[in-house]
C-alpha positions in Angstrom: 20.2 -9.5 -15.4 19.4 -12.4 -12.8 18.4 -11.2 -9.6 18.2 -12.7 -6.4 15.3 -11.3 -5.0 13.8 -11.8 -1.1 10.4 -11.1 -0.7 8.9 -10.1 2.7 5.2 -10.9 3.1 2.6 -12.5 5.1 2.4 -16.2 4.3 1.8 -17.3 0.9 -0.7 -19.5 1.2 -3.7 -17.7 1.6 -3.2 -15.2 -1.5 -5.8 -15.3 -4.3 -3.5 -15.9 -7.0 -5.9 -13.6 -9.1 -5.9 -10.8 -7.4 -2.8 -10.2 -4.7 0.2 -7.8 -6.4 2.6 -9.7 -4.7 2.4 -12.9 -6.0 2.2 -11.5 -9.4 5.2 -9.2 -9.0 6.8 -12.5 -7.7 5.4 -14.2 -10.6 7.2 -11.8 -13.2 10.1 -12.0 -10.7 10.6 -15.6 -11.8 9.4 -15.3 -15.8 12.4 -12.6 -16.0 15.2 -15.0 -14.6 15.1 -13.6 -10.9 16.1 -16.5 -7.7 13.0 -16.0 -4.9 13.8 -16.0 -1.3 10.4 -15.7 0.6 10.1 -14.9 4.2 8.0 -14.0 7.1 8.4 -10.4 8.7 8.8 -11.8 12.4 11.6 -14.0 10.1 13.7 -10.7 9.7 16.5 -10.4 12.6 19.5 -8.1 13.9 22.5 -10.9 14.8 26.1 -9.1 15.9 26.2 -6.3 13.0 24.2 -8.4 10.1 20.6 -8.2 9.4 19.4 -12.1 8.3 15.7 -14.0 7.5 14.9 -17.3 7.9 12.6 -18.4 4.8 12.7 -20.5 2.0 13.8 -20.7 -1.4 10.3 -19.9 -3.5 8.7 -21.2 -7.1 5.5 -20.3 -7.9 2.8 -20.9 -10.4 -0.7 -20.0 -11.5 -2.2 -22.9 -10.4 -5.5 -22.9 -7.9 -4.6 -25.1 -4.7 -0.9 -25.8 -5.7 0.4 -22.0 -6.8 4.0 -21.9 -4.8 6.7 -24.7 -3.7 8.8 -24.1 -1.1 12.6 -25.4 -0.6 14.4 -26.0 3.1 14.2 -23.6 5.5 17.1 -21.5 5.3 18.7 -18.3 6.6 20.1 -15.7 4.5 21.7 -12.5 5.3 20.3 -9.6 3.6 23.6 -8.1 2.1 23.9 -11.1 -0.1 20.6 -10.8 -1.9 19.8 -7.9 -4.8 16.3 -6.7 -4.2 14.2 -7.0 -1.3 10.5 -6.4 -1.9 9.0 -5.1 1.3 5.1 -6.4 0.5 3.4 -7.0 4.2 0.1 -5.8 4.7 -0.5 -3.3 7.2 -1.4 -2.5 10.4 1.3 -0.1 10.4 2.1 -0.4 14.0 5.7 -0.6 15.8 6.8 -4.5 14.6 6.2 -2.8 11.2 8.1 0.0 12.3 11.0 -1.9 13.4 11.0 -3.7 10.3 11.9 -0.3 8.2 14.2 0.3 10.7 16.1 -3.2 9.7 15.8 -3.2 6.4 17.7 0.8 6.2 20.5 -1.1 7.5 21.2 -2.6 4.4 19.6 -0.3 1.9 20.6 0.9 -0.7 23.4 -2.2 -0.6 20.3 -4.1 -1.2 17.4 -2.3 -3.0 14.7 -2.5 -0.6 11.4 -1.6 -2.3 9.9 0.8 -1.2 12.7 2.7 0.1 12.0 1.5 4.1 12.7 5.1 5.5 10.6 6.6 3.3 7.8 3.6 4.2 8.1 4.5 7.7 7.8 8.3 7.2 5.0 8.4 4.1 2.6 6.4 5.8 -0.9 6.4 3.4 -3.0 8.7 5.6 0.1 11.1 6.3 2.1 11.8 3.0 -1.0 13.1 1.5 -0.8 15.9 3.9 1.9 17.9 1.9 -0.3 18.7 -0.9 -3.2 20.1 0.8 -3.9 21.9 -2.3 -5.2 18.1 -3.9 -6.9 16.8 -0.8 -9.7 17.1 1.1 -10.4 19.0 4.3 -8.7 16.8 7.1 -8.2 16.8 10.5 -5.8 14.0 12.5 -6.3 14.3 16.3 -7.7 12.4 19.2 -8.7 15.1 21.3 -12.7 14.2 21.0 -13.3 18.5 21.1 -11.3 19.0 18.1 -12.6 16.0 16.3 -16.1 17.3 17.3 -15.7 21.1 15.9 -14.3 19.5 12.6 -17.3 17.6 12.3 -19.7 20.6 13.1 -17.9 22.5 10.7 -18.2 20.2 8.0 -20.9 18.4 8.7 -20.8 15.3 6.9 -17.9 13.0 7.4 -15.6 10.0 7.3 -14.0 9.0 10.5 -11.2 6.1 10.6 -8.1 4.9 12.1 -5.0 6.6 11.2 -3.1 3.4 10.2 -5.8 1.3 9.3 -5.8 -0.7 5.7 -9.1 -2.2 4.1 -11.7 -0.3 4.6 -11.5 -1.8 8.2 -13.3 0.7 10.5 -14.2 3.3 8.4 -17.5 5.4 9.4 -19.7 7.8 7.5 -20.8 10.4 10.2 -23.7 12.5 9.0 -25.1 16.0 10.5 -27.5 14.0 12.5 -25.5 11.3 13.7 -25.0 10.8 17.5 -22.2 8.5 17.4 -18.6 9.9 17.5 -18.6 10.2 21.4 -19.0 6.2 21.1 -16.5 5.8 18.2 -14.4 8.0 19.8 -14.3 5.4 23.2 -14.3 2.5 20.9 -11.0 3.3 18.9 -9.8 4.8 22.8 -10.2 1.7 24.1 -8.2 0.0 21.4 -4.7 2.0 21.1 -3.6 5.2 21.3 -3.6 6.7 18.1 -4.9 9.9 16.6 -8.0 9.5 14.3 -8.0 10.8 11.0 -11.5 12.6 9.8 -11.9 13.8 6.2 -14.9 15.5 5.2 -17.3 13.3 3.2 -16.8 13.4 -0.9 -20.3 12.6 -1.8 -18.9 11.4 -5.7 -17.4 7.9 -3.9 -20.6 6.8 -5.0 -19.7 7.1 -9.0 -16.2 5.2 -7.2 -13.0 5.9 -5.9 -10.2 5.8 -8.4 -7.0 3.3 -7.7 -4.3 5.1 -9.6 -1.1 3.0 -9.9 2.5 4.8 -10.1 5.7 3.4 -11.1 8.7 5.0 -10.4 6.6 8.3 -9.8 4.3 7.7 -13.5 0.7 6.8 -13.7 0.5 3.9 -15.3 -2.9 3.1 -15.7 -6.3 3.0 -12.9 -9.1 1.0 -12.0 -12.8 2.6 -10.6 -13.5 0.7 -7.5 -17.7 1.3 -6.5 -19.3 1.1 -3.3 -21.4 -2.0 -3.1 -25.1 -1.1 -2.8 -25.7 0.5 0.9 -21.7 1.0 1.7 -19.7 4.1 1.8 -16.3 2.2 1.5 -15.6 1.2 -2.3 -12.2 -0.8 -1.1 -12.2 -4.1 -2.8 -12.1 -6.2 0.6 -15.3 -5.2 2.0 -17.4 -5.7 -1.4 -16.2 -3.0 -3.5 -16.4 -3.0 -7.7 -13.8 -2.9 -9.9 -14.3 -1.3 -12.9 -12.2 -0.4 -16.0 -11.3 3.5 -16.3 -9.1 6.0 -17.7 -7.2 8.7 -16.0 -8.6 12.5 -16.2 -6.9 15.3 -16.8 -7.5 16.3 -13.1 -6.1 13.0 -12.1 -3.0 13.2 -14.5 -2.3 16.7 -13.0 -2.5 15.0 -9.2 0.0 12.8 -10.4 2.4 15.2 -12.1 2.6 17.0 -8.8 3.5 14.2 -6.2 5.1 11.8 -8.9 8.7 13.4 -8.3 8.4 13.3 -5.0 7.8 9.3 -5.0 10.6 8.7 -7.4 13.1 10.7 -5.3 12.2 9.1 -2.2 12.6 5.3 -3.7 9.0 4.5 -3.7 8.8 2.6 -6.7 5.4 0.9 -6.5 2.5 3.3 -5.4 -1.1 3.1 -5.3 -3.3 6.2 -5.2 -6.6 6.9 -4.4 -8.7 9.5 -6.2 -12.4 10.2 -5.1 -14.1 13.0 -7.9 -10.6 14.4 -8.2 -9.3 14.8 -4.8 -6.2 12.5 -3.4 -7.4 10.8 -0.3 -4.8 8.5 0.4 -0.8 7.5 -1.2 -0.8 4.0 -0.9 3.1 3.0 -0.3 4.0 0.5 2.3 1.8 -2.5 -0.4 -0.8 -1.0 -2.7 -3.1 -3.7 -4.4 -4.4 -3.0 -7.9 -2.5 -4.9 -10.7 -3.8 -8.0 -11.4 -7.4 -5.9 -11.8 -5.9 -3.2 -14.2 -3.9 -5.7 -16.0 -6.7 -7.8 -16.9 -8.9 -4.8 -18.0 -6.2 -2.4 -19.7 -3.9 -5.9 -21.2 -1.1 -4.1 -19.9 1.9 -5.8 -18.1 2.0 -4.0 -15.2 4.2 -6.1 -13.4 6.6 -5.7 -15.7 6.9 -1.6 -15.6 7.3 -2.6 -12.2 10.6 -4.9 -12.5 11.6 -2.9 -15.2 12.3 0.4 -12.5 13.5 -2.4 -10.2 16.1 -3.7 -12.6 17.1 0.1 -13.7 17.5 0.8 -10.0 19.7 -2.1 -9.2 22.0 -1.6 -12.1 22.6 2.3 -11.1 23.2 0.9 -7.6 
């Protein structure tokens, strides 16, 4: 089965070919036979009843400094393409949003992956809310009273924006810290978005599990560990990444929100496990394969196409 496959993402040349999930699902893309189409997300339009992007045809390789080729600038409309892989990194904000919204008009016609109406309504902060029973004690408002009486009633905690990626302003607030009032103007003073505040899992220090799902099974994790001094284990502020095998705790988390992934289309998933609570379900472009590949020698990548390809023929 040949493919032709567009791939929305933010531009290609800044991805470290040895670590970004994109380029190597693209790079499997290609091995397998699939045609690349490569665009820009402010690329994707609406024109008179058809949804179009304006990229380029896309070869890439694994080579440092020279890893992608582009052909002529072209528009294609998205009802003549197979797959469309939806890989952007957040900020989840509206021009994200209205992305989904595009992209659901021509899905399941083309299989957009993830699903782009379930993107939109499982963001990573929020899905993990329907299995309280796995997570920890969380609160999501920006009143500053309630944020406050969560934190006196826990005492320790993380506080961070709701839609934020990366470990990008993420705060430990202790018992004796004196600081939420400020955080709580600083974030203000940025947008308008609740906060989210999870009590503080003092086990991130032993790491915080990546647990990669395909089609709703685990396929394999990496241990990501604080550096020395940080709270925040995520792998673009400094964090570790260690080989690791999933628990039984962790394979039981996974058992119970796996069916719920596959039935909603998201195909590729990325969760994170701290001492055996979920903290986050990573959909709209988890990270992780090019790590677990290298230390499990699994093809990850491939599991990945593989539900892709099974997908597109039942379609």
């Amino acid at each position: 089965m040949s493919l032709s496959v567009a791939i929305q993402m933010d531009p290609i040349a800044g991805v470290d070919i040895d670590a970004d999930s994109t380029f190597r699902l693209a790079e499997e893309a290609q091995a397998r036979g699939h045609r690349l189409f490569y665009y820009h997300p402010e690329d994707l339009a609406y024109d008179e009843g058809q949804v179009r992007a304006t990229g380029w045809d896309l070869t890439v390789r694994r080579e440092r400094g020279n890893h992608f080729s582009l052909g002529e600038r072209r528009s294609m409309d998205m009802d003549d393409c197979d797959v469309v892989l939806l890989r952007q990194d957040p900020p989840f904000d509206m021009a994200y949003i209205t992305n989904t919204h595009l992209l659901e008009r021509v899905h399941p016609g083309t299989l957009v992956v993830n699903d782009p109406f379930w993107v939109r309504n499982c963001p990573e902060k929020l899905l993990v809310l329907d299995f309280p029973e796995l997570s920890a004690p969380t609160m999501i408002a920006r009143s500053i009273a309630d944020l406050r009486a969560f934190k006196e009633r826990h005492g320790d905690v993380i506080l961070k924006p709701l839609y934020g990626n990366g470990g990008a302003g993420v705060f430990r607030l202790t018992p004796e810290d004196r600081n939420l009032n400020s955080l709580h103007e600083l974030f203000s003073g940025v947008n308008r978005e609740p906060l989210i505040m999870q009590k503080f899992l003092p086990a991130v220090s032993e790491g915080d599990k990546r647990v990669i799902l395909v089609d709703g099974e685990p396929v394999g994790a990496i241990n990501r560990v604080p550096a020395k001094g940080e709270t925040r284990s995520n792998m673009h502020v400094g964090g570790r990444p260690e080989k690791t095998a999933l628990t039984e705790r962790e394979r039981e988390i996974c058992a119970a929100i796996g069916p719920v992934l596959k039935e909603r289309g998201l195909v590729f998933v990325g969760i994170d496990v701290i001492g055996g609570v979920l903290t986050e379900i990573n959909v709209t472009s988890p990270t992780g394969i090019q790590e677990l590949e290298r230390f499990d020698g699994v093809n990850i990548a491939e599991k990945v196409w593989q539900a892709i390809e099974a997908r597109a023929a039942a379609d």
